[in-house]
C-alpha positions as CSV (number, residue, x, y, z in Angstrom):
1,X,21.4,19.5,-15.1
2,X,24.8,19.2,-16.6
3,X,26.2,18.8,-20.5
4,X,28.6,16.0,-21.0
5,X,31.9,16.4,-23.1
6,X,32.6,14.2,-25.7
7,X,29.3,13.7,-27.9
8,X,27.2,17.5,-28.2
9,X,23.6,17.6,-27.3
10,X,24.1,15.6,-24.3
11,X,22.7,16.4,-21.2
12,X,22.4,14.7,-17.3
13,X,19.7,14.9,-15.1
14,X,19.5,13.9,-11.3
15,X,16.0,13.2,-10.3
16,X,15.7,11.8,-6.7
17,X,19.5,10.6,-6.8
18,X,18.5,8.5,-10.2
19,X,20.7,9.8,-13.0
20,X,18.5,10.4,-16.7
21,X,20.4,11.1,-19.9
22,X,19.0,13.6,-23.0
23,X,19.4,14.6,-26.2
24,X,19.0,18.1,-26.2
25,X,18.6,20.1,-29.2
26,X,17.1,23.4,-29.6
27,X,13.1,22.0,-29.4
28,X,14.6,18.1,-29.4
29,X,14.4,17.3,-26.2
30,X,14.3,13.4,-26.6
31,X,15.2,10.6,-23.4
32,X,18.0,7.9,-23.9
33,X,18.8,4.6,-22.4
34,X,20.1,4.9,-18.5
35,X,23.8,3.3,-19.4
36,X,26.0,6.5,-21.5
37,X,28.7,3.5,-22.2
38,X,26.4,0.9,-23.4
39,X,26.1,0.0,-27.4
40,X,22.2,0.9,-27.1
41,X,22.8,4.5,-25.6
42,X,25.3,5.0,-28.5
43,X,23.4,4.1,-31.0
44,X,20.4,6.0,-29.5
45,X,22.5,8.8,-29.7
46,X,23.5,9.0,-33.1
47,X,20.2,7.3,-34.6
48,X,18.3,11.1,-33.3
49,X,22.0,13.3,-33.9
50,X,21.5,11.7,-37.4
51,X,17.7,12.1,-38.3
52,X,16.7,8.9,-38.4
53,X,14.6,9.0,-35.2
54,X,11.3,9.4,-35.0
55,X,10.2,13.1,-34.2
56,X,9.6,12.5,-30.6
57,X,6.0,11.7,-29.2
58,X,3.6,13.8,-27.2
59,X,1.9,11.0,-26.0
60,X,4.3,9.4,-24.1
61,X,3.8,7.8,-20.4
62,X,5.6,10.8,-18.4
63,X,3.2,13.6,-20.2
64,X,0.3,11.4,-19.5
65,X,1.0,10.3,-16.4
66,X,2.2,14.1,-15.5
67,X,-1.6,15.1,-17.1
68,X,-3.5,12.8,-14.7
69,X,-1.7,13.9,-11.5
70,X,-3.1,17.5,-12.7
71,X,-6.4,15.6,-12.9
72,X,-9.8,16.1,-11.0
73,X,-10.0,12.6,-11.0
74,X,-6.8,12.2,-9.1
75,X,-6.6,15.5,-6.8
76,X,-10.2,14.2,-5.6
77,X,-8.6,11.2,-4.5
78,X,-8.0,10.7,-0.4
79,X,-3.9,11.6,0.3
80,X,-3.4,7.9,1.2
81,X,-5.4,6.9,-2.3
82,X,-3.2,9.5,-3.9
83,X,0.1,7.5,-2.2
84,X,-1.0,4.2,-3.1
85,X,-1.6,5.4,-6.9
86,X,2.1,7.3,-7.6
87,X,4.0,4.4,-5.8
88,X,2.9,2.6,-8.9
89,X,2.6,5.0,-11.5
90,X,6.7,6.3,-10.8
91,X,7.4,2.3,-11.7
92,X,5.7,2.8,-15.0
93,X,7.2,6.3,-15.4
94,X,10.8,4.9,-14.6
95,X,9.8,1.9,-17.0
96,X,8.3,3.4,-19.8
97,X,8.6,7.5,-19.7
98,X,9.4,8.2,-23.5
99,X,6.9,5.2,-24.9
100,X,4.3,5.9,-26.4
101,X,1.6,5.1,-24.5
102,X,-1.2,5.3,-27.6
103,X,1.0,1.6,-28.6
104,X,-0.4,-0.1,-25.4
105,X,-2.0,-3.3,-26.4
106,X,-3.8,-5.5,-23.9
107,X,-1.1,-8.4,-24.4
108,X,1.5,-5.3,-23.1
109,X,-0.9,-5.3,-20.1
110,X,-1.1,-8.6,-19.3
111,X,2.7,-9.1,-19.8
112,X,3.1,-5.9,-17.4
113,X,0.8,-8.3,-14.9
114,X,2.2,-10.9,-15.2
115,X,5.8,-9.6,-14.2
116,X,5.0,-9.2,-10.7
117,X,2.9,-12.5,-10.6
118,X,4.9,-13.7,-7.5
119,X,3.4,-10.1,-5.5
120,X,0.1,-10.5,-6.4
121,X,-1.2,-7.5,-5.3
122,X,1.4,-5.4,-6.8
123,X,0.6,-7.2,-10.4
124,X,-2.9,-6.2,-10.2
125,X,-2.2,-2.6,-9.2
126,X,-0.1,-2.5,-12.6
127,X,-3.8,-3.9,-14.3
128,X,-5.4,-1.4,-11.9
129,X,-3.1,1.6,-12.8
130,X,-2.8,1.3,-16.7
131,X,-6.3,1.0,-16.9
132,X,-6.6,4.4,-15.1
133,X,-4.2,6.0,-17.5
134,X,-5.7,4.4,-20.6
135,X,-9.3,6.2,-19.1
136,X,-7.6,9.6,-19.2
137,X,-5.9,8.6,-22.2
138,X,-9.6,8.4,-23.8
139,X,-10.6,11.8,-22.5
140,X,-7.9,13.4,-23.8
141,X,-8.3,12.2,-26.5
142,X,-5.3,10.3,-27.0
143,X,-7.1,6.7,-28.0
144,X,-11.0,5.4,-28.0
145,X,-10.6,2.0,-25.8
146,X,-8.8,0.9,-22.9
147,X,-6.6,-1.9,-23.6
148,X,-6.4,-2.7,-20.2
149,X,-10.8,-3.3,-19.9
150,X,-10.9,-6.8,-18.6
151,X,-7.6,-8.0,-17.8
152,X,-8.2,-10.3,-15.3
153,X,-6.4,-9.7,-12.1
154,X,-4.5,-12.0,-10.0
155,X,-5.9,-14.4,-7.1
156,X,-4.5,-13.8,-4.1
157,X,-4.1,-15.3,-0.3
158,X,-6.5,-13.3,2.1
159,X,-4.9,-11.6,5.4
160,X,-5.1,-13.5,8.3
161,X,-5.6,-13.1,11.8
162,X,-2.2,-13.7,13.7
163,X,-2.1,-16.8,16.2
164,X,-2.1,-16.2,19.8
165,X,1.5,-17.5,19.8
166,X,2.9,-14.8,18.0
167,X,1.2,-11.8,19.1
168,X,2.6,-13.1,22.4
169,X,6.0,-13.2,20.6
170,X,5.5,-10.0,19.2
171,X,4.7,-8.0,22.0
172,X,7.1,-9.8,24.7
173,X,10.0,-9.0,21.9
174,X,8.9,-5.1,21.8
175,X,8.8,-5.2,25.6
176,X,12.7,-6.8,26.2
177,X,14.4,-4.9,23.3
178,X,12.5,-1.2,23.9
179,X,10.5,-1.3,21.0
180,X,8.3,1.6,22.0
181,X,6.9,2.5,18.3
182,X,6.5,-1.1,17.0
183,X,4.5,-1.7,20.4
184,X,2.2,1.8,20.4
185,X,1.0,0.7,16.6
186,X,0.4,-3.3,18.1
187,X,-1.6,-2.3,20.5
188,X,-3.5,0.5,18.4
189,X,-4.3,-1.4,15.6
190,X,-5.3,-4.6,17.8
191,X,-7.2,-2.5,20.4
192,X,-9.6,-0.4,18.3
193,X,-9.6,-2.8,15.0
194,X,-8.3,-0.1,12.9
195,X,-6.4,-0.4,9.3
196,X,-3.0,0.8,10.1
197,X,-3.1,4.3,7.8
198,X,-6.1,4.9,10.1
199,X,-3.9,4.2,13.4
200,X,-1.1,6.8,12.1
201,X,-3.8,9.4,11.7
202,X,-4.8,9.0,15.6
203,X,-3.9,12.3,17.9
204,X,-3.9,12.5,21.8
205,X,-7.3,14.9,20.9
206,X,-8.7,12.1,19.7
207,X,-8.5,9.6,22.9
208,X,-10.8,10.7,25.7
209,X,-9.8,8.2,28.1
210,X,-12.5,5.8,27.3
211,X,-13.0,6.2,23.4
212,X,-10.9,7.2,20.4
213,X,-11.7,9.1,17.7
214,X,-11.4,7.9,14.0
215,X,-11.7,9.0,10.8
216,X,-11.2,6.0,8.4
217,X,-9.2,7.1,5.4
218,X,-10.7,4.1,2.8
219,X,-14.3,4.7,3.6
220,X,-14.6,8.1,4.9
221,X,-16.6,6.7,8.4
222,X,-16.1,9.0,11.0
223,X,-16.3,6.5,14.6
224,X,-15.8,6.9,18.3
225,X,-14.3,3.7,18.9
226,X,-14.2,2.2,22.8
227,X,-11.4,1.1,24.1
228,X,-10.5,-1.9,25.7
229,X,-9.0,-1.5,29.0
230,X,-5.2,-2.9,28.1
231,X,-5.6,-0.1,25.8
232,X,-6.6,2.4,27.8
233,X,-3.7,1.6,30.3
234,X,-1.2,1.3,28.3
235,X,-1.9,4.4,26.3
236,X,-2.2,6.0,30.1
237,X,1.1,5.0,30.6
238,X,2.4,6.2,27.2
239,X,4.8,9.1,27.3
240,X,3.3,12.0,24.7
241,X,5.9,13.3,22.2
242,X,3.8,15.1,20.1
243,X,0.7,15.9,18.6
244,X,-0.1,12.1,17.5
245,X,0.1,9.3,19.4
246,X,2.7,7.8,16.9
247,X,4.6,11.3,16.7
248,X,7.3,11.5,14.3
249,X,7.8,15.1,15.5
250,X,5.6,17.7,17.5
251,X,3.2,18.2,14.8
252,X,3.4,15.5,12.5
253,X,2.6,11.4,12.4
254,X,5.3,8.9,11.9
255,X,5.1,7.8,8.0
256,X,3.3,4.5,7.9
257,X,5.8,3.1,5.5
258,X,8.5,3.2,7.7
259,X,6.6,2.1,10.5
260,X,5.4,-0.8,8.7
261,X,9.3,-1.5,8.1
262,X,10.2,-1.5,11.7
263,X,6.7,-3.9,12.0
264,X,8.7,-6.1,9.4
265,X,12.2,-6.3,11.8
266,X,10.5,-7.8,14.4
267,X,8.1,-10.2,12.1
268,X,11.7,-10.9,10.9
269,X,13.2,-11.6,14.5
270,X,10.3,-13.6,15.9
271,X,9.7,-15.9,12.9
272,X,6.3,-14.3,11.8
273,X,7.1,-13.3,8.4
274,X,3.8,-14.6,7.4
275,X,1.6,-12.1,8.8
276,X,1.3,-8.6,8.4
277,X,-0.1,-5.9,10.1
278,X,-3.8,-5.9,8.5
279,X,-3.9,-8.9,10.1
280,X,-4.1,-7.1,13.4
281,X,-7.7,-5.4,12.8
282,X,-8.9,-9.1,11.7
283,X,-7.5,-9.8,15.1
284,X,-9.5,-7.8,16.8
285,X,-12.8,-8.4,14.8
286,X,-12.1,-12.6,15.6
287,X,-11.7,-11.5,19.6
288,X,-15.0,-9.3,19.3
289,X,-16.7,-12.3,17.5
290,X,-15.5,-14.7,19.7
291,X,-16.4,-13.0,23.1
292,X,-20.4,-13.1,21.2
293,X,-21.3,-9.9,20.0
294,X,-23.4,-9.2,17.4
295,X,-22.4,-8.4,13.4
296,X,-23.7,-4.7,13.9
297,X,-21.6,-4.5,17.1
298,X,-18.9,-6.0,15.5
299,X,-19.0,-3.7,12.7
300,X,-19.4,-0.6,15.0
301,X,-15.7,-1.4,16.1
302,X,-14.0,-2.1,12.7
303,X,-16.3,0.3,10.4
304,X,-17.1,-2.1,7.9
305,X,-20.4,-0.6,5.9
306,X,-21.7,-4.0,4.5
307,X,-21.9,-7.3,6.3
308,X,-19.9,-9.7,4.5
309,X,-16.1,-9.2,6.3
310,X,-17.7,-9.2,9.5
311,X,-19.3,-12.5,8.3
312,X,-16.1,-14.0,7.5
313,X,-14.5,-12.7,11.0
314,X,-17.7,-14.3,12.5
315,X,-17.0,-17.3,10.6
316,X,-13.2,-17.7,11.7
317,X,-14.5,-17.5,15.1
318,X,-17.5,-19.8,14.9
319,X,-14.8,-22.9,13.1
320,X,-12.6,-22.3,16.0
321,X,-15.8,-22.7,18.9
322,X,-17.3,-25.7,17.4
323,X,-13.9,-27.4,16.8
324,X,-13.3,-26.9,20.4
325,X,-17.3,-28.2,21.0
326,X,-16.7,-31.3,18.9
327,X,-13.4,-32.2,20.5
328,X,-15.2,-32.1,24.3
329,X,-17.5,-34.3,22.9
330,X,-15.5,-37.0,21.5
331,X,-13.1,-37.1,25.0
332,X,-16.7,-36.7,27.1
333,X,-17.4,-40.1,24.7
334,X,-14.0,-42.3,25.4
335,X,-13.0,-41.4,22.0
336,X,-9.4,-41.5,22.2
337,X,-6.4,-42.2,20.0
């Protein structure tokens, strides 16, 4: 932290290489805007040097959002949970810190949604998150309803399973240009139907040979997953470099984000921009579905507790038969063009 000549009570802070600006006086400890040579920082600056600020706020974003990472409801949460939450909760820290957050209105919620309207997901993790803070909000205290209660989130497309076409593309690219990393999480993720935070978490204990251990991360299911034999031979083949199977060194896993980038350059290269990685486990579930086996069986592979997704995989697969059936039919019957 470092004072700045020219106005008195100034003060610089570099938080992960992002540059904050204070006005610092004896128990005045108050945020200003990010530009020091704008006309709004100025008059920031002199509006508290003069008085005529408001005392500053205890309930502001950064102290509550500080408050509920101290939280038993968010220390409970699973480390990839955890992840997931702060990835959105530093936006509305960077966005908001010095607000007070006891002004939130449900229209400010709905605006905040619709913002990110073109990444649905990310919108409704902004519904999902301030409702979460307004919740611990309540229990300290702070307000007596959440303002984001019923905000309706965004509809979104639905993962889906890659076509043949490109998982040939994907894997012939990884095989020409080296891609050993991009290749081991391909075949992980589309050999034992996992969710790709599940495929990190996968050691060379875990593989027996024949069946790999898993501890699913979303659900807390605890599986011994078999594996299908180009699995089996290509993780055979597999040089180990460390403790996991996708080692970023001896002890520790890649980080799935930046695997998931590298996952991205060759969607990029290959023209599959389309589809992402979750679309690999409902790759697998399809192939499973497709070869005949049963929704428990089915669901013994991808770990689903309830029904339903493995109905929709069975689905997918049962439109892609009978289109097949249907078309037989019609050339068995003359039916040409």
């Amino acid at each position: 932290m470092v004072k700045q000549p020219g106005k008195p009570h100034l003060q610089r802070k570099v938080v992960k290489g992002r540059v904050y600006w204070y006005f610092r006086r004896g128990k005045e400890y108050i945020r200003l805007p990010d530009d020091p040579d704008s006309a709004e920082f100025d008059a920031a600056y002199w509006k508290i040097r003069s008085g005529r600020a408001h005392r500053a706020t205890k309930t502001t974003y950064e102290a509550l959002i500080q408050s509920y990472y101290a939280s038993p409801a968010y220390l409970s949460k699973k480390p990839g949970t955890r992840r997931e939450y702060r990835r959105t909760l530093e936006l509305i820290r960077e966005k908001n810190g010095p607000k007070d957050f006891t002004a939130l209105r449900r229209k400010h919620v709905i605006a905040a949604r619709d913002t990110y309207a073109e990444t649905w997901r990310k919108a409704n993790a902004m519904v999902e998150m301030l409702s979460i803070l307004a919740k611990h909000a309540i229990d300290l205290e702070w307000i007596t309803a959440n303002p984001a209660s019923g905000v309706e989130k965004l509809k979104g497309g639905e993962y889906e399973p890659w076509p043949d076409a490109k998982l040939k593309a994907f894997d012939a690219y990884c095989i020409a240009q080296q891609l050993t990393v991009e290749r081991t999480a391909y075949m992980l993720c589309t050999g034992t139907g996992q969710r790709i935070g599940d495929v990190m978490g996968m050691a060379w204990d875990d593989f027996d040979g024949e069946y790999m251990r898993v501890r699913q991360d979303k659900t807390d299911e605890r599986l011994w997953v078999a594996c299908p034999r180009f699995l089996v031979d290509y993780l055979d083949a597999l040089p180990r470099t460390g403790r996991h199977i996708l080692a970023k060194n001896l002890t520790q896993p890649l980080d799935k984000r930046r695997v998931q980038e590298r996952v991205m350059a060759v969607r990029q290269k290959i023209g599959a921009e389309a589809y992402v990685i979750h679309g690999w486990r409902y790759n697998a579930a399809v192939a499973l579905a497709e070869a005949g086996c049963s929704d428990s069986e089915i669901a013994s592979v991808t770990g689903h507790r309830t029904m339903g997704m493995v109905a929709k995989y069975r689905a997918r697969a049962s439109q892609r038969r009978l289109s097949r059936t249907a078309q037989n039919r019609r050339e068995q019957n003359g039916g040409g063009t």
